[in-house]
C-alpha positions as CSV (number, residue, x, y, z in Angstrom):
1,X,-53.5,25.8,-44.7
2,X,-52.1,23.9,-47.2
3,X,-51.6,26.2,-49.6
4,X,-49.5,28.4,-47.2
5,X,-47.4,25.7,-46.7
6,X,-46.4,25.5,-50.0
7,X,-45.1,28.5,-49.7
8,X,-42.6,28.3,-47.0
9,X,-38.7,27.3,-48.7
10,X,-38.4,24.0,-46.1
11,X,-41.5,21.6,-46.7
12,X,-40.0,19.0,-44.7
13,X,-42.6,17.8,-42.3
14,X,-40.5,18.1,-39.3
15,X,-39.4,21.4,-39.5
16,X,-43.3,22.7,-39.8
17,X,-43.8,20.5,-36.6
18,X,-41.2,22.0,-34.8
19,X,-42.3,25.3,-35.5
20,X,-45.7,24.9,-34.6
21,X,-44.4,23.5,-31.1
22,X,-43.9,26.5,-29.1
23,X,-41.8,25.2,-26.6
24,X,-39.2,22.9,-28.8
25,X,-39.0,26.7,-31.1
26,X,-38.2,28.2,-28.0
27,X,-35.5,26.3,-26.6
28,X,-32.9,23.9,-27.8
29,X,-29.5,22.5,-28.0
30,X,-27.2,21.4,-31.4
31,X,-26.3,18.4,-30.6
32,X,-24.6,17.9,-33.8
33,X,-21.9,20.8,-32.8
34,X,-21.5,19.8,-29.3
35,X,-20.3,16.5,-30.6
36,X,-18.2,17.8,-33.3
37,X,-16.4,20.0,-30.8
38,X,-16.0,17.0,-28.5
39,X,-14.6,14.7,-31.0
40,X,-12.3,18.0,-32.4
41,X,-11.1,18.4,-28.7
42,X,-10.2,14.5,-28.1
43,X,-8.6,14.5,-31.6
44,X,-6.5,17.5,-30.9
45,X,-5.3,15.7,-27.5
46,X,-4.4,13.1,-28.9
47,X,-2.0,14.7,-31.7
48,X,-0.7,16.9,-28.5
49,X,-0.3,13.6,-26.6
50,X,1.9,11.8,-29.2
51,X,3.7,14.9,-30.2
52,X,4.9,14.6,-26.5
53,X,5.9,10.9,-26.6
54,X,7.5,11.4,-30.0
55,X,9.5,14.5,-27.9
56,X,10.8,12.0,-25.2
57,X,11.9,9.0,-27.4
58,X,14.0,11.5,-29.6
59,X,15.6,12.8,-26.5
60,X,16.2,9.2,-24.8
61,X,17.8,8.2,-28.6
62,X,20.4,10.9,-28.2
63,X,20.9,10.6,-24.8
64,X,21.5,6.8,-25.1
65,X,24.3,8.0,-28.1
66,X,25.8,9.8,-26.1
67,X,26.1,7.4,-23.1
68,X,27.1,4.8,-25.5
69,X,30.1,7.1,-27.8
70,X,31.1,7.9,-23.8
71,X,31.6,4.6,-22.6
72,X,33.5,3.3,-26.1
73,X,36.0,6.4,-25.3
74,X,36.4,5.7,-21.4
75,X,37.0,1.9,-22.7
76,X,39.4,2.7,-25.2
77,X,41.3,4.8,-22.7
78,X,41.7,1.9,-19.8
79,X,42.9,-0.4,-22.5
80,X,45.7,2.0,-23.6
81,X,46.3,2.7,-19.8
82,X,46.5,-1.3,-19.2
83,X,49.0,-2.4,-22.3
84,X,51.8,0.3,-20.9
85,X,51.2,-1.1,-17.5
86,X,51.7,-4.2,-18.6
87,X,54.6,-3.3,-20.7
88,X,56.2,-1.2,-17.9
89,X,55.9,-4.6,-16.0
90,X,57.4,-6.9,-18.8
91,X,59.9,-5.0,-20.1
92,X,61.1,-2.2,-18.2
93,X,62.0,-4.0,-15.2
94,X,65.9,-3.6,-13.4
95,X,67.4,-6.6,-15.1
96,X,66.5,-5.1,-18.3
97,X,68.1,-1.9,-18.5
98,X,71.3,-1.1,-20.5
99,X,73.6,-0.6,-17.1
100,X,72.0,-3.2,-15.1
101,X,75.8,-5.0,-15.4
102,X,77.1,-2.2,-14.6
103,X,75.0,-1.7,-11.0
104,X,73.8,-5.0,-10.4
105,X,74.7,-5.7,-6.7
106,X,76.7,-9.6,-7.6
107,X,78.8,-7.7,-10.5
108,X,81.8,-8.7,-8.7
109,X,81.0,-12.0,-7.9
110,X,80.2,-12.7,-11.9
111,X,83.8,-11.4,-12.9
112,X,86.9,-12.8,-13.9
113,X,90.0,-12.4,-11.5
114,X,92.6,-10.0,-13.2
115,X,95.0,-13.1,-13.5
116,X,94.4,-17.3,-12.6
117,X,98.6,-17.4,-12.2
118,X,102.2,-16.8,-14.0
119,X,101.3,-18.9,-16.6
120,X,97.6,-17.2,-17.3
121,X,97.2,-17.5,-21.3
122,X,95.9,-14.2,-21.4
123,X,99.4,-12.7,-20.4
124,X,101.9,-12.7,-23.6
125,X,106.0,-12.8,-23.1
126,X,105.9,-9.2,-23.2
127,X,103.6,-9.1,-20.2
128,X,106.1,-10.1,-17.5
129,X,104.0,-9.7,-14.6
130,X,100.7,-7.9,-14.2
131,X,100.4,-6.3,-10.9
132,X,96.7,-6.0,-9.0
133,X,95.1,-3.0,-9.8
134,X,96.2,-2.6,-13.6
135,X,93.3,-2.1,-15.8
136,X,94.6,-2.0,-19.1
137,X,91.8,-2.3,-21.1
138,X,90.5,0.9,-19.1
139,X,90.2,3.3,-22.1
140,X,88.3,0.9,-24.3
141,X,85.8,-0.3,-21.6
142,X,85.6,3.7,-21.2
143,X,84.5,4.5,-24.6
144,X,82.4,1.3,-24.6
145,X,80.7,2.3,-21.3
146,X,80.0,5.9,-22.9
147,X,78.7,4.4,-26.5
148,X,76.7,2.1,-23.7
149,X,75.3,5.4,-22.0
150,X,74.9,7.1,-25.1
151,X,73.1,4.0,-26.8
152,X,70.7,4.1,-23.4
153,X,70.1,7.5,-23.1
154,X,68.8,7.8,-27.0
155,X,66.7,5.0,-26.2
156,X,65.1,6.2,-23.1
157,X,64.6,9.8,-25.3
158,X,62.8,7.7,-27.9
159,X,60.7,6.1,-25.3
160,X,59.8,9.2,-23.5
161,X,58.7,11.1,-27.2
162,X,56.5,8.0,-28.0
163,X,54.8,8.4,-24.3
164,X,54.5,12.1,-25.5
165,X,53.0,11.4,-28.8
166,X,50.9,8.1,-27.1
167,X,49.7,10.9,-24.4
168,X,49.1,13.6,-27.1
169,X,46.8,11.4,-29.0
170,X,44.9,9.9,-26.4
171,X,44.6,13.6,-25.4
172,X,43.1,14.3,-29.1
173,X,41.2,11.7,-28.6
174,X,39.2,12.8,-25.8
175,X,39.0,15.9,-27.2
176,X,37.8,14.6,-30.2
177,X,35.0,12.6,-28.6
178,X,34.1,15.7,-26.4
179,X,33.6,17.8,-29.6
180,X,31.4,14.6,-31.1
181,X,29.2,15.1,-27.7
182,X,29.0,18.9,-28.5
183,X,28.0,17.9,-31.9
184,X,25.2,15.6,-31.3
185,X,23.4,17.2,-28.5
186,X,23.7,20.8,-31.3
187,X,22.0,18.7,-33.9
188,X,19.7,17.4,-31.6
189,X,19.0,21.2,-30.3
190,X,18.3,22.4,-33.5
191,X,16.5,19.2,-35.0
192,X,14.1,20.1,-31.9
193,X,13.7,23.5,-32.8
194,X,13.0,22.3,-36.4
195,X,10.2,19.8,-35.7
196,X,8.8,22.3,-33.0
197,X,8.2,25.1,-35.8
198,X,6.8,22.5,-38.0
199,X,4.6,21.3,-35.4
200,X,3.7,25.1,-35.0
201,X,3.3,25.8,-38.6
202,X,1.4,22.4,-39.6
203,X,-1.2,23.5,-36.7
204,X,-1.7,27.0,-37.2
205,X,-2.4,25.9,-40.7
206,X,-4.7,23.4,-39.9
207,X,-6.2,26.0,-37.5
208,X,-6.8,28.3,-40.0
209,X,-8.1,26.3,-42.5
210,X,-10.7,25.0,-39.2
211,X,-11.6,28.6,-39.0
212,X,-12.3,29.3,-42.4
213,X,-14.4,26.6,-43.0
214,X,-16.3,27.1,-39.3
215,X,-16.6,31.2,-40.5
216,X,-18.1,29.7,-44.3
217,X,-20.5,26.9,-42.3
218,X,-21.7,29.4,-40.2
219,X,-22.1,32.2,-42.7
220,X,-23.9,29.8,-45.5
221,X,-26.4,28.1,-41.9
222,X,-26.8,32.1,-40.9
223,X,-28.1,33.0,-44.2
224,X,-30.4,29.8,-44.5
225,X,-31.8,30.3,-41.4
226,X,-32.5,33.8,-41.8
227,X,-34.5,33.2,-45.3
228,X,-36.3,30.3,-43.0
229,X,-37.0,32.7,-40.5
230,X,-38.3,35.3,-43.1
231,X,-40.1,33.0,-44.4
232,X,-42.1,31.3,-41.4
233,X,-42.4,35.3,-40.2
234,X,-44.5,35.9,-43.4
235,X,-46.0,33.2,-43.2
236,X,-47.1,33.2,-39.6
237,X,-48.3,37.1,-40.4
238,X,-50.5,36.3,-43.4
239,X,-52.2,33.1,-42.2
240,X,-55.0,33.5,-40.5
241,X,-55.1,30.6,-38.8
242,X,-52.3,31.3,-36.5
243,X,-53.7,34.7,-35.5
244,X,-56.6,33.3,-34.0
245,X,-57.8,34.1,-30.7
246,X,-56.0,32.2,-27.8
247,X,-59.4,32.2,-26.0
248,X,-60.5,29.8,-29.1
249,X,-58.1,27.5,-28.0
250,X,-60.1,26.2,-25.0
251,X,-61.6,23.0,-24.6
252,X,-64.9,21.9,-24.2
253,X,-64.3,18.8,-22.2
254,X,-61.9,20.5,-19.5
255,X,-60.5,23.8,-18.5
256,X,-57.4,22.6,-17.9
257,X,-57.4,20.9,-21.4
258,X,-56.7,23.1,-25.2
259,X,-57.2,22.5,-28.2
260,X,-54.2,21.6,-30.2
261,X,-55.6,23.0,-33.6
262,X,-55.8,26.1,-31.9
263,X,-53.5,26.6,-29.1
264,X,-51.0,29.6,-29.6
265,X,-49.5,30.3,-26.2
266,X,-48.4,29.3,-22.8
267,X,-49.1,30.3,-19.2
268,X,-46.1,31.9,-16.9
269,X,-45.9,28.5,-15.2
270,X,-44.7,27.3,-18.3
271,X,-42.6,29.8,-19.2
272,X,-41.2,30.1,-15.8
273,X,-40.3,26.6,-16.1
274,X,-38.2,27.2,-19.4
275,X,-36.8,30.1,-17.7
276,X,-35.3,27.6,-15.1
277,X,-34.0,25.2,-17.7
278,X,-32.4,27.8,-19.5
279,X,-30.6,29.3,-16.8
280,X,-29.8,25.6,-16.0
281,X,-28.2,25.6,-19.0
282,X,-25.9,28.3,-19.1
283,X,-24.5,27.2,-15.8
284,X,-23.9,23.9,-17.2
285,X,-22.0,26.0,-20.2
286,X,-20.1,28.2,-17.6
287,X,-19.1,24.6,-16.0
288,X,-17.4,23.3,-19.1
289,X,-15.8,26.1,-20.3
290,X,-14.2,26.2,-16.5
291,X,-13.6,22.8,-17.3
292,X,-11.6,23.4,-20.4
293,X,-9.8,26.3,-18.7
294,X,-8.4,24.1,-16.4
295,X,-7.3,21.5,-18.9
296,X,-5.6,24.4,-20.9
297,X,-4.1,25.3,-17.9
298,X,-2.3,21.3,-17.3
299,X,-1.5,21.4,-20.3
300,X,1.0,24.5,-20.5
301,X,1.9,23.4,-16.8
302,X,2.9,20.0,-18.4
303,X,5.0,21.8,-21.4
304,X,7.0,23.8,-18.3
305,X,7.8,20.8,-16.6
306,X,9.1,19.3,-19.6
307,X,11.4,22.5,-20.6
308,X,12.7,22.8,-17.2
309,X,13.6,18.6,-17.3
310,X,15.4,19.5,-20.8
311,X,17.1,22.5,-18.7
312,X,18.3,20.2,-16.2
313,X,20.0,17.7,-18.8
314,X,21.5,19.7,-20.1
315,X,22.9,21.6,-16.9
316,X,24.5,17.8,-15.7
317,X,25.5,17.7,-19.5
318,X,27.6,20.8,-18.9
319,X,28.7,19.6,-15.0
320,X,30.0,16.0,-16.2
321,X,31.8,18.1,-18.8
322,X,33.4,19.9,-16.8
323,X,34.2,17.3,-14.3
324,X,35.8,15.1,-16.8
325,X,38.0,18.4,-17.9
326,X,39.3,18.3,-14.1
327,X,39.7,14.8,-14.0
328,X,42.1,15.5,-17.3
329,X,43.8,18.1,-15.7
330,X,44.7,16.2,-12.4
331,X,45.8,13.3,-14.5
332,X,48.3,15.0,-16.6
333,X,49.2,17.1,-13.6
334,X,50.2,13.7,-11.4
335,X,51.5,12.2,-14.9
336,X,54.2,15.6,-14.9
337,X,55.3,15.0,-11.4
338,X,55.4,11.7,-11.4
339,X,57.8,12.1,-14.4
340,X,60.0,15.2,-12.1
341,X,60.5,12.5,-9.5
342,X,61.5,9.8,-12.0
343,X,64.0,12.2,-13.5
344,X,65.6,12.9,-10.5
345,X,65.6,9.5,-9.3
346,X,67.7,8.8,-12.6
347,X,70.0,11.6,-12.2
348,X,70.6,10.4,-9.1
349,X,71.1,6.7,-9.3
350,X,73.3,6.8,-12.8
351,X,75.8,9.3,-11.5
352,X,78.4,7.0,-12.1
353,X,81.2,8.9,-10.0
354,X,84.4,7.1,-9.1
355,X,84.2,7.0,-4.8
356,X,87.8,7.3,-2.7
357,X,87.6,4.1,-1.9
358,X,88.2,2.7,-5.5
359,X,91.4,4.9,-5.4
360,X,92.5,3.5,-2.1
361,X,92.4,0.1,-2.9
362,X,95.2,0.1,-4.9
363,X,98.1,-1.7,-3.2
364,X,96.1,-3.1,-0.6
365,X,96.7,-6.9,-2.3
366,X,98.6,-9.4,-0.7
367,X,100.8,-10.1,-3.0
């Protein structure tokens, strides 16, 4: 016995115990791969789960940006709105245009009469008398009243192009911060798509280089186990003493006791029973691999509810876009009539046309 022994490639003491055990050669579960496959599963999860959280605080960063860039512009807009409020208020009230003496409704109260008397120092020798109604400065206050007009009316021109240009750059600026948004949110798109094919590459590599080694390991244990088995096979063949007689194996002390030295086989009780246990087990296998089809499953229902969130932000992306494009339009649209009606008003009110009644009061005096 011992020298067969020798023989076989594996000496350990174990193995040769195991293989003389009938039942632990016929049935048995690697624990050492069930627990590599667990710990490979929970590894993989947990690259898969921060993966996911990385995901999220790259899209709340640029979100947050783009909130933040937003509000600056919207703040930078109500304080150009508020100075030319308040300078519309300060300085472009009625007292402070350049014909408020001319329309002011106590004009007449603030004048000089034409003459205090005979002996009015503004009357020369040559005057004689100066009759009510003469207006002989009429031509100068004429040209003086025109230069006026024309002095207010280039004025008003310059104020309205520097509203224009004021409006024109607030206007870029909008734009400007609308093509910023567009910006960001492209290079956050396509930073996504970048870090999404290298997390696709870095894994298939890795997965690969899993399956190669798995493919060698289980090559390299297929081949040793197969010059075990070849062994123990020609071993088992040649040595008499495990070709014995099962009837040998009886004992004398009780039927229902053998001989270890010489037991070779086991009743269909026995086998039966093993028969059970191994059909236990393959249910138990069918059970977990339902079990990881269903966390496969979660797991691509989770990636479509994050896609269709992205889809989502970036549909309101597009709608506030579009609203604030509206918003634009009906401001500048109010600012145009707004600026009709003032027109008008102006046209209107700075006429300037002699009425009959200045004609007719000459000669009306009572002197």
């Amino acid at each position: 016995m011992g020298r067969m022994v020798a023989q076989i490639p594996n000496e350990d003491p174990a193995r040769l115990a195991r293989v003389q055990d009938a039942k632990w050669r016929t049935i048995g579960v690697d624990c050492g791969a069930l627990q590599r496959q667990v710990g490979e599963r929970q590894a993989k999860e947990g690259f898969d789960a921060q993966r996911d959280r990385d995901w999220a605080a790259l899209a709340q960063h640029y979100d947050d940006l783009v909130c933040s860039q937003k509000q600056a512009a919207d703040a930078a807009k109500r304080d150009i709105e508020r100075q030319v409020l308040t300078f519309q208020q300060t300085r472009q009230g009625h007292h402070t245009g350049s014909e408020w003496d001319l329309n002011r409704p106590d004009r007449f109260l603030l004048d000089s009469p034409a003459r205090v008397g005979d002996n009015d120092a503004r009357c020369g020798p040559s005057s004689i008398q100066m009759f009510d109604g003469e207006d002989l400065a009429a031509a100068e206050r004429s040209q003086a009243q025109h230069q006026q007009c024309y002095d207010w009316w280039e004025a008003q021109r310059a104020q309205h192009e520097a509203q224009k240009a004021a409006q024109a750059e607030a206007t870029l600026r909008e734009q400007e911060a609308i093509r910023m948004q567009d910006a960001v949110q492209a290079a956050a798109a396509a930073e996504e798509r970048r870090i999404r094919a290298d997390n696709y590459r870095a894994t298939l590599l890795a997965n690969l280089q899993l399956a190669e080694a798995r493919a060698a390991r289980d090559a390299a244990e297929r081949h040793s186990e197969l010059m075990r088995s070849e062994a123990e096979l020609s071993a088992t063949l040649a040595d008499p003493y495990l070709g014995e007689d099962p009837a040998m194996a009886a004992s004398s002390l009780s039927a229902y006791r053998v001989r270890k030295d010489h037991w070779k086989g086991m009743s269909a009780m026995e086998r039966s029973a093993i028969a059970q246990q191994q059909v236990q087990q393959v249910a138990e296998k069918k059970a977990r691999q339902q079990q990881l089809l269903h966390e496969d499953w979660q797991y691509a229902r989770s990636q479509a509810d994050i896609a269709r969130n992205m889809a989502s932000q970036a549909s309101q992306v597009e709608l506030f876009k579009a609203t604030m494009a509206r918003k634009a339009a009906n401001f500048l649209e109010g600012q145009m009539i707004e600026k009709a009606a003032r027109d008008a008003q102006i046209a209107a009110l700075y006429t300037n046309e002699p009425k009959p009644e200045y004609f007719r009061q000459f000669g009306t005096s009572h002197r």
